[in-house]
N, C-alpha and C positions, 0 to 999 in steps of 0.2 A: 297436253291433252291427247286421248287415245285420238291418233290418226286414222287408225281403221273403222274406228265405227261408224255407221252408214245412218248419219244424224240424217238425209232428204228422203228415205226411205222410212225410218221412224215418224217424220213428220208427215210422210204422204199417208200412213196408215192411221195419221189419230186426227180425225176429222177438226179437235176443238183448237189444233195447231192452227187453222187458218184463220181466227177471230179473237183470237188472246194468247198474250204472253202469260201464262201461265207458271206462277210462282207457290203454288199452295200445295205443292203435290205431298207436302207432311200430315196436309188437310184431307183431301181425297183428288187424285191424280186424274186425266183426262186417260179418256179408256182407247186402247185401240178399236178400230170399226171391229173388228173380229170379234172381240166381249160383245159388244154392244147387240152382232148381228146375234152371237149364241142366245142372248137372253131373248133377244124381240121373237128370235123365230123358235122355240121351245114353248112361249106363250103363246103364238100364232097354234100351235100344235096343240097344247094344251085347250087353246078355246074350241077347236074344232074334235077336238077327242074326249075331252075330261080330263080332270085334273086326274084320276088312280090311273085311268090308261095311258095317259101320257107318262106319267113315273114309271109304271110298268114296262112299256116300249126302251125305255132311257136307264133300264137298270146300267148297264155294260157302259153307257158311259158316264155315270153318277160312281161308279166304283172304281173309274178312270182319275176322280177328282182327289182319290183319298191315294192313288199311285200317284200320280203326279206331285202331290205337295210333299207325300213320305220322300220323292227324288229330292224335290226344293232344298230338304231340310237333312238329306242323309238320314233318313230313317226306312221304316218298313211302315205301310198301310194299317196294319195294324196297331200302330202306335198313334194314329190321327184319327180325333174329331173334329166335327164342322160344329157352329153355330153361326148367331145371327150377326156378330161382332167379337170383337177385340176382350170386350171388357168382361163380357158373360164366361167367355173362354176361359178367362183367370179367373173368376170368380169361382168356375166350376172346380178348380185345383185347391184354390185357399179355402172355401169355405167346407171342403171334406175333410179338410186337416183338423186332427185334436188338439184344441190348447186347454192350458191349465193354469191355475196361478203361479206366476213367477217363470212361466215361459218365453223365452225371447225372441221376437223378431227383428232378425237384422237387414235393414234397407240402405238404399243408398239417398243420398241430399235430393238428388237429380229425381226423386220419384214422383209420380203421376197420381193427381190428385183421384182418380178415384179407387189405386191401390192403398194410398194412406190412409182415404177414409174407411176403407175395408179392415186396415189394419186399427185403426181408432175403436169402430164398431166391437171388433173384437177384444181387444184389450179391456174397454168396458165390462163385455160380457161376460169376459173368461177370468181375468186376471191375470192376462199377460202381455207381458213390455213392448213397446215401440222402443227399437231402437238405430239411431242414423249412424252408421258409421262415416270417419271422418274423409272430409277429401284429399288427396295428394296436391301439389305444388303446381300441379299442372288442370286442377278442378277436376277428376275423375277422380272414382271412387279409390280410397288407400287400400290397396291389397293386404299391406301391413299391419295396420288397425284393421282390417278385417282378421288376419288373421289371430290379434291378440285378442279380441272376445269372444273365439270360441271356447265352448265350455258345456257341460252336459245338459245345458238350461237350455241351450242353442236348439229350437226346433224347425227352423227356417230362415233361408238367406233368400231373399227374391226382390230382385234388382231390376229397373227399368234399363234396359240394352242402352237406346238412344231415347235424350228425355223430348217432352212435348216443346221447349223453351231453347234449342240451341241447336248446336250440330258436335257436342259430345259425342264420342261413342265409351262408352266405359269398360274395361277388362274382363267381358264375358269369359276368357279362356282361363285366366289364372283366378279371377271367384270361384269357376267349375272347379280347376285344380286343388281352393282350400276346401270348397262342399266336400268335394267327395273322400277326402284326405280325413276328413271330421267324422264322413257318415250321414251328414245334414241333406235333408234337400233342398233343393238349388230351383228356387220357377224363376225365370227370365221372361219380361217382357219384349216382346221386339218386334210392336205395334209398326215402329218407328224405323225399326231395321232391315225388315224381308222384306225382299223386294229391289234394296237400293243397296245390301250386303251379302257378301258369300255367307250364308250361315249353314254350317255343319255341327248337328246337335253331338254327333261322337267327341267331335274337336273342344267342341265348346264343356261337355261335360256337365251341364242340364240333366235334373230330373222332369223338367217340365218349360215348355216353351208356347206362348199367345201369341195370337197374331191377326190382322184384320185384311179383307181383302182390299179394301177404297184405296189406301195407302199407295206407298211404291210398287205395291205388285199391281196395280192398277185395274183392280176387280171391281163387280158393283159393290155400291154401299149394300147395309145388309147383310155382310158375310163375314166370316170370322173363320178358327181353326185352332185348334190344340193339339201338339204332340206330348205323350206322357211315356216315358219310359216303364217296362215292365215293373222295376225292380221298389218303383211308386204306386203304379196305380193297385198293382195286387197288393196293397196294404191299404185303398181305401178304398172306403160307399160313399158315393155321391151324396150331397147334403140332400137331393132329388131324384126320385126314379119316376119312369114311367113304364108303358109296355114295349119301346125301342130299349131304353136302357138295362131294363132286367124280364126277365120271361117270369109270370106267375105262371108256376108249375101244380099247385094245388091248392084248394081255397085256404091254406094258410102257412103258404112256402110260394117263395120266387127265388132267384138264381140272375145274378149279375152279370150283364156279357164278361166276358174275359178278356174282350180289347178295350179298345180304346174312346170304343162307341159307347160304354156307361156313362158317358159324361155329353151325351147328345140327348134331343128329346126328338119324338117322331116327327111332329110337323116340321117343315120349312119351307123355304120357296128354292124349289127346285130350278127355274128358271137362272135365278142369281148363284146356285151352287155351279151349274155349270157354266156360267160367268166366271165364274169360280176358279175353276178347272183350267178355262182356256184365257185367263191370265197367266196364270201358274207354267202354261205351255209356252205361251208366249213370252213370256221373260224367258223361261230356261231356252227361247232357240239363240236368247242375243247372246246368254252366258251370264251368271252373276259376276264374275269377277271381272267383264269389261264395263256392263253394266258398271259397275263400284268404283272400276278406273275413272269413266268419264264422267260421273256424278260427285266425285271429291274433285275432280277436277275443273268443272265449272263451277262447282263451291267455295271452292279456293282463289278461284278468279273474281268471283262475284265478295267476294270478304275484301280480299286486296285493292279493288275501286271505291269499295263503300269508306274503306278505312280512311282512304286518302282526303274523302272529301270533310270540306269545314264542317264542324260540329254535329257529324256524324260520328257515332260509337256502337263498332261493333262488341257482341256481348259473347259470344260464344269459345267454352273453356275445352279443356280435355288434351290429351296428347293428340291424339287420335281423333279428328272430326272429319262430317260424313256432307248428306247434303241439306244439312238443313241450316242456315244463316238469318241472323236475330240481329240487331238495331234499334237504337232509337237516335232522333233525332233534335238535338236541343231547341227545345220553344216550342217545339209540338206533341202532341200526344198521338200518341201509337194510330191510335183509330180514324186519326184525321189525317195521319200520312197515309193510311191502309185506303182512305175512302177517296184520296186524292192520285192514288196512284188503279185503283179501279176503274177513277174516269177516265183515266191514260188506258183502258184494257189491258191494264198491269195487273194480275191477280196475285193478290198477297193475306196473311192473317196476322193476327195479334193474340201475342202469348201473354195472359194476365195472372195475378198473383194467386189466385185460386186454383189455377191451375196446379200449380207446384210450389205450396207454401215452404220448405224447407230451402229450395234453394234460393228464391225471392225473397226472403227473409232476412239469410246468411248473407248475401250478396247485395241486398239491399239495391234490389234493382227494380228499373222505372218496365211500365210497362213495354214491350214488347214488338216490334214489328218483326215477322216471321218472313222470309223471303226461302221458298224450300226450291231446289232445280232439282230435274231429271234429266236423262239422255238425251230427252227433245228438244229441251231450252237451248240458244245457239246463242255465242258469246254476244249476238247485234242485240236479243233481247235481253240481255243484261246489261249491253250500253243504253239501251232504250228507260231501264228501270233507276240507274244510277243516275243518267242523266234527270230524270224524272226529279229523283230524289235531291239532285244536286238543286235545282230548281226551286226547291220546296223550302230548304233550309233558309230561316230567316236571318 
């Protein structure tokens, strides 16, 4: 485990470190005071100013939020949108895409129930194919059977990074390497990844990447993010405009921004943007890649006690896993280990088959206990939650 990281300084800064072990951070992470005081005291300002002057006053650091994340992700400001979540953010890239009959979407097993049913909806409508490429030997996506279905039919390869159900991480870098090999675009989910991975959209090879702020980067709920690359977005109109997105220019012409901002709407809650922001800052001062070191690393800690104990099975596949660690435990059900380890001020979730029909299906697995760590978790509270669990097993 990184040595150097300054775990009693993380935990003096996140106030919910003193009242819970905290295991859910796949769910929505415990914020440092610093989020927390940005949002209170922005609203504090806001009630006392109004909501337009207060925006106003806070331009310079509302345009701070779209630099900072373009740093996060190796891009430029102009290639980032905000919204209110995760899921809108993607929705904004797939639903401007054309399909047609006999179009193919290719997904990976490991995908998030509500890009499948994104992609279901469409296939309906359009007449075009869902289709799961297979897994490798190791439960991540096959690079190989990916790359044997491309073909001119191919109009989309978009991949859940890390799924909702495990601590995968799947080959963002070599999918990007066949996308662009093809010419396909490439959206990547990675709900599940910013925050708790180095991610570099040059490296990774992405036309388009979502993302939420609750997650590992530890923002309020509420908040969201899209980067789009130029060489995507200037080939689409948003399924929606409004007057942030496109400018009406004459009562019967408008004009699309030309960043990245077509894929935003005007309102939001500026408060939680720069929430936003000053997560975004606050992770990049620990580093993502120590960050990444010491989060597979109590991962990997927290797998190897769970394994050991009787009639505990850990679930989680892939070459390559991150911090999120899955379980269940024989003679119970998910939910009544998750409700039982709550009364310990053990905070944990449960991953269920609707979440992720394709790979609960293949895999034929029971529901779920979710245990996700971050840099704060310290290896006592994972002897606390194992023990717990050792306890529990009947």
């Amino acid at each position: 485990m990184a040595s150097t990281f300054d775990v009693d300084r993380a935990r003096s800064e996140t106030p919910g470190c003193a009242g819970v072990a905290h295991f859910n951070n796949a769910g929505s992470a415990l914020p440092p005071a610093r989020v927390t005081d940005t949002v209170v005291d922005y609203l504090r300002t806001e009630s006392l100013l109004g909501g337009y002057e207060a925006v106003e006053q806070a331009q310079e650091r509302i345009a701070g939020v779209y630099t900072s994340i373009a740093r996060l992700l190796n891009a430029t400001s102009e290639d980032i949108a905000l919204s209110d979540n995760a899921t809108r953010s993607w929705q904004a890239i797939f639903y401007a895409l054309p399909f047609g009959p006999g179009d193919r979407i290719l997904t990976a097993s490991a995908e998030y129930a509500s890009n499948a049913i994104a992609y279901l909806q469409i296939a309906r409508r359009t007449g075009a194919v869902v289709e799961v490429v297979d897994d490798d030997e190791t439960g991540q996506l096959d690079v190989d059977d990916l790359r044997r279905r491309i073909d001119s039919r191919v109009k989309l390869i978009a991949v859940t990074h890390v799924p909702t159900q495990g601590g995968l991480v799947n080959p963002a870098e070599e999918i990007g390497a066949v996308a662009r090999e093809a010419g396909i675009p490439f959206l990547l989910d990675a709900c599940q990844s910013a925050g708790q991975l180095d991610l570099d959209v040059e490296r990774i090879g992405c036309d388009a990447l979502t993302s939420t702020g609750r997650k590992y980067l530890r923002g309020p709920r509420g908040t969201g993010f899209l980067y789009v690359h130029p060489r995507l977005r200037d080939r689409l109109e948003p399924a929606m405009l409004d007057l942030h997105a496109a400018k009406w220019t004459s009562p019967t012409e408008y004009v699309v921004d030309p960043t990245a901002k077509r894929f935003e709407v005007w309102e939001r809650d500026y408060a939680a943007v720069l929430g936003l922001g000053a997560a975004v800052d606050y992770a990049m001062e620990w580093g993502l890649p120590a960050i990444e070191e010491r989060v597979a690393a109590l991962a990997a800690t927290l797998r190897s006690r769970l394994a050991g104990l009787d009639r505990v099975t850990v679930h989680d596949a892939g070459a390559r896993k991150c911090g999120l660690v899955t379980f269940s435990v024989d003679g119970l059900p998910a939910d009544e280990v998750k409700d039982r380890l709550n009364a310990a001020k053990i905070n944990t979730s449960v991953s269920h088959p609707s979440s992720a029909q394709y790979d609960f299906t293949a895999r034929r697995l029971p529901d779920l206990v979710r245990a996700s760590v971050h840099y704060y978790n310290t290896e006592e509270e994972i002897d606390r939650l194992t023990d717990e669990v050792a306890a529990l097993a009947p």
